[in-house]
C-alpha positions in Angstrom: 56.9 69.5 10.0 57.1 68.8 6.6 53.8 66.9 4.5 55.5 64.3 2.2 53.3 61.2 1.3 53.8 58.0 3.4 53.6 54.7 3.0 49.7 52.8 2.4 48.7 49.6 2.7 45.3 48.7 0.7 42.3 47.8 2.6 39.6 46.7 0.2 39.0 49.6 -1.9 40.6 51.8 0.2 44.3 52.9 1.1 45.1 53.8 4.3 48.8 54.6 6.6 48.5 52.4 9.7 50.9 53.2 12.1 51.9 52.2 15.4 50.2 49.9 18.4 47.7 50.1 21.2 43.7 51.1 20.8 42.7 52.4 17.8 42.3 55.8 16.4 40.5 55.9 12.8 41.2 59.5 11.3 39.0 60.7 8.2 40.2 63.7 6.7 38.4 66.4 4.6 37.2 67.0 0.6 40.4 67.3 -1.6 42.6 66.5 0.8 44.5 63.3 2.0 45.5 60.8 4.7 48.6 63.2 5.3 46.5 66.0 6.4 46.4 64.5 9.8 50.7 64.0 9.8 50.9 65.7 12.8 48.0 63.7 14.9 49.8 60.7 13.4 52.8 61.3 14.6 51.5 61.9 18.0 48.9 59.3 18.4 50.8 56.6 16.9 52.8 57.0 20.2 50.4 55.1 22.1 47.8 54.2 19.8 47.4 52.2 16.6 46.3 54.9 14.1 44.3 54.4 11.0 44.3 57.3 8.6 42.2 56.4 5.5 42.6 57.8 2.0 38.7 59.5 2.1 37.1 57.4 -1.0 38.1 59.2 -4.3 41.0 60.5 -3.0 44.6 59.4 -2.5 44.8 55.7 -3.0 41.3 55.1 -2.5 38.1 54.4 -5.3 35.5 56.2 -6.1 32.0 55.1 -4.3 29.8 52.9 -6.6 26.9 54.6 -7.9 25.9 57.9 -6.8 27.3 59.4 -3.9 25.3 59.5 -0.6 26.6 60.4 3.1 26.1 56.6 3.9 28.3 55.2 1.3 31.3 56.7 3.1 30.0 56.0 5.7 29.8 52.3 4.7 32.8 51.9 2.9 35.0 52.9 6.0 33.5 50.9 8.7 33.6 47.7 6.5 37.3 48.4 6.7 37.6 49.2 10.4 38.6 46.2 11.5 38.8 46.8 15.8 36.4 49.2 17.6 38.1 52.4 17.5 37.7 56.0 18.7 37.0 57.8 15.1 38.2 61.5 14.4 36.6 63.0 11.1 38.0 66.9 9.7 35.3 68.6 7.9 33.7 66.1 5.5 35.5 63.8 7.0 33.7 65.2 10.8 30.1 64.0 8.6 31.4 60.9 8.1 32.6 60.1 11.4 29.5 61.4 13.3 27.5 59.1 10.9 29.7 56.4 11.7 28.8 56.5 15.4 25.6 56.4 15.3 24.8 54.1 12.6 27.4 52.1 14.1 27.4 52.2 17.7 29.0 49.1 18.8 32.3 49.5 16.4 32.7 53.1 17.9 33.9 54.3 21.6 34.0 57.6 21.0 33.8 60.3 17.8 35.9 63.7 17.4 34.0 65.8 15.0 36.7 68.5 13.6 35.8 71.5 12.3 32.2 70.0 11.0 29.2 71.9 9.8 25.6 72.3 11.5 22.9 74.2 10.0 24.8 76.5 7.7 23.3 79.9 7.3 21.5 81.3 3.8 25.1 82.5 2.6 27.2 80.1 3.4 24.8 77.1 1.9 24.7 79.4 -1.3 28.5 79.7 -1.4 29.0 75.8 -0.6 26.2 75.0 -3.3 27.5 77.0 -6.3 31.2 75.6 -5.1 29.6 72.1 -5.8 27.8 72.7 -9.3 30.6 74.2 -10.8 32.2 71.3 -10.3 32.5 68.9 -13.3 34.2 65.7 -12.3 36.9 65.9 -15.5 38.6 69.4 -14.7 40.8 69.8 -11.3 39.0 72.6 -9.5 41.1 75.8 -8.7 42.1 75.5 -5.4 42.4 79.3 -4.9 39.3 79.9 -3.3 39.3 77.0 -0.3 42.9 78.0 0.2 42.3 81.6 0.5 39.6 80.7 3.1 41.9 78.3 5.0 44.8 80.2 5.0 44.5 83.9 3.9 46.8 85.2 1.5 50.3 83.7 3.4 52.0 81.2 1.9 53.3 78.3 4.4 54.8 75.0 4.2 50.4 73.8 5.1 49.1 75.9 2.0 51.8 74.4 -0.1 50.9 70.7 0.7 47.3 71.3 0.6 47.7 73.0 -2.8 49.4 70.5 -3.5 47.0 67.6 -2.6 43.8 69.8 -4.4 45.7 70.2 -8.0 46.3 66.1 -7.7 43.0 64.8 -6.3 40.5 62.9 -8.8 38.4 65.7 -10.4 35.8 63.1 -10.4 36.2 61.9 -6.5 36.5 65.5 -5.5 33.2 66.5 -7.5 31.3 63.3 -5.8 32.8 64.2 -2.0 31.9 68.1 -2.1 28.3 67.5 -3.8 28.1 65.6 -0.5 29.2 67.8 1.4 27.4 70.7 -0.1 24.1 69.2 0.2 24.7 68.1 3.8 23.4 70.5 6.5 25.3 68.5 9.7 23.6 65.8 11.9 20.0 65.5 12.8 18.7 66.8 16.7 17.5 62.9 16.6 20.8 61.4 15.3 22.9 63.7 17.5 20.5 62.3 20.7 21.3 58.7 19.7 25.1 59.0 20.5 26.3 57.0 23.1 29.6 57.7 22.9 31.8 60.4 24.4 31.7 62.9 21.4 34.4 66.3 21.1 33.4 68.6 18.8 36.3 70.6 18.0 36.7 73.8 16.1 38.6 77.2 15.5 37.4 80.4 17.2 38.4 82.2 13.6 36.7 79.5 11.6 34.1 81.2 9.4 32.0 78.2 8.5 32.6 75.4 10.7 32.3 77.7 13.8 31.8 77.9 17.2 28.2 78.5 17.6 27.5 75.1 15.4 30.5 72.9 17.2 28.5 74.3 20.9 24.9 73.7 19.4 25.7 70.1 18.1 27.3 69.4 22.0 24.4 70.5 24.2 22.3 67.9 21.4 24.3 65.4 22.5 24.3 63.5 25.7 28.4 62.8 26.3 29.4 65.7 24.1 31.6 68.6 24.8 32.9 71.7 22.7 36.1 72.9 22.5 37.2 76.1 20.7 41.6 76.6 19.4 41.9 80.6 20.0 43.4 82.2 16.8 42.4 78.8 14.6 40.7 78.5 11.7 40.0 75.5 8.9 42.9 73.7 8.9 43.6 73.8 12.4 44.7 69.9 12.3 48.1 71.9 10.6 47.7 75.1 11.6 47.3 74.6 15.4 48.8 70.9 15.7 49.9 70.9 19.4 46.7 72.1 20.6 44.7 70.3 18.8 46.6 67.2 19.7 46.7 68.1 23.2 42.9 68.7 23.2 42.5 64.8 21.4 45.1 63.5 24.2 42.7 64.3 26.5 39.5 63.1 25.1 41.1 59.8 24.4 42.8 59.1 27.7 39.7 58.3 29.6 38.3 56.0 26.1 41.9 54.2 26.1 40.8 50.7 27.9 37.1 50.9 26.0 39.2 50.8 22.7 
């Protein structure tokens, strides 16, 4: 499929593509990237669903925060825009947000799908993540070479391009605030993970090196509706990489939630 922007409508401070009808599906997507990462679930859940794919504050359409960035004021500044109670998907980042989003708001949410997210990174990979964030200084764009190679390897393909793309025009500044964030963020509590009440999926790739397996299966057994799934040959960017099964794995999760939505 091809990755060309789409029409927004504003919501508050934020921007957002809302399209189609039926329950609603509210898709966060990652650090750097943008609402058309998720083209591909878009086009599929907009099939039967009303699907809400927000510009992650700082990036697209969407403003910056207020004051300094925190896990809670993206978490705030989507749900005051959610304006149904949804089933919410988060990739990455975006996984944070939308696990937050459940449990500090439990009545708005029917279910979560946490996508590729982090839990308890290991001594490395917090180093990496850490040193990623501080050479960050809110006025340069940030070479995308690095996250790309990790993503994608070394081919190019029509998903490397866009996301190049979408990382050389992000908001140094909004991209600086998200991945500080993110960076100092080691994944839900045991406690918050316990509170869910919600059906939760946690959903990653079997050749993702930091969002893997063992943290998607660890953060499901903590939780009492959750359940792990694992996209054989998938990495990062699975969302694009691995569309059909990953929307075939959401299908499912969402058919049983469809008259709670």
């Amino acid at each position: 499929m091809t990755w060309t922007i789409r029409q927004r409508s504003r919501r508050g401070p934020l921007t957002a593509i809302d399209a189609g009808a039926g329950p609603l599906v509210v898709l966060i997507h990652g650090v750097g990237l943008r609402a058309e990462a998720w083209g591909a679930q878009i086009d599929a859940l907009s099939q039967d669903h009303r699907v809400l794919a927000f510009d992650m504050p700082g990036h697209g359409g969407s403003a910056r925060v207020e004051g300094t960035p925190a896990l809670a004021a993206y978490t705030e500044t989507i749900a005051a825009q959610i304006d149904a109670p949804c089933v919410v998907i988060g990739h990455s980042f975006g996984a944070m947000i939308a696990l937050d989003l459940a449990v500090q708001h439990g009545a708005l949410v029917n279910g979560v799908a946490a996508l590729n997210a982090i839990f308890r990174r290991d001594a490395d990979a917090a180093r990496a993540v850490q040193a990623r964030a501080a050479s960050l200084d809110g006025t340069r764009v940030a070479d995308p070479a690095t996250p790309l190679a990790r993503w994608f390897g070394q081919a190019e393909s029509d998903q490397s391009a866009a996301c190049r793309d979408w990382l050389l025009g992000v908001d140094p500044a909004g991209y600086r605030d998200a991945y500080a964030v993110f960076a100092d963020a080691d994944g839900p509590s045991d406690a918050a993970l316990a509170s869910l009440r919600c059906p939760a999926l946690f959903l990653t790739g079997a050749e993702e090196p930091n969002s893997t397996p063992a943290m998607s299966q660890a953060m499901a057994v903590r939780t009492p509706q959750g359940r792990a799934e694992i996209i054989a040959g998938a990495a990062h960017m699975m969302p694009m990489t691995h569309a059909d099964q990953t929307n075939a794995i959401i299908a499912d999760f969402l058919k049983p939630l469809t008259e709670r939505t």
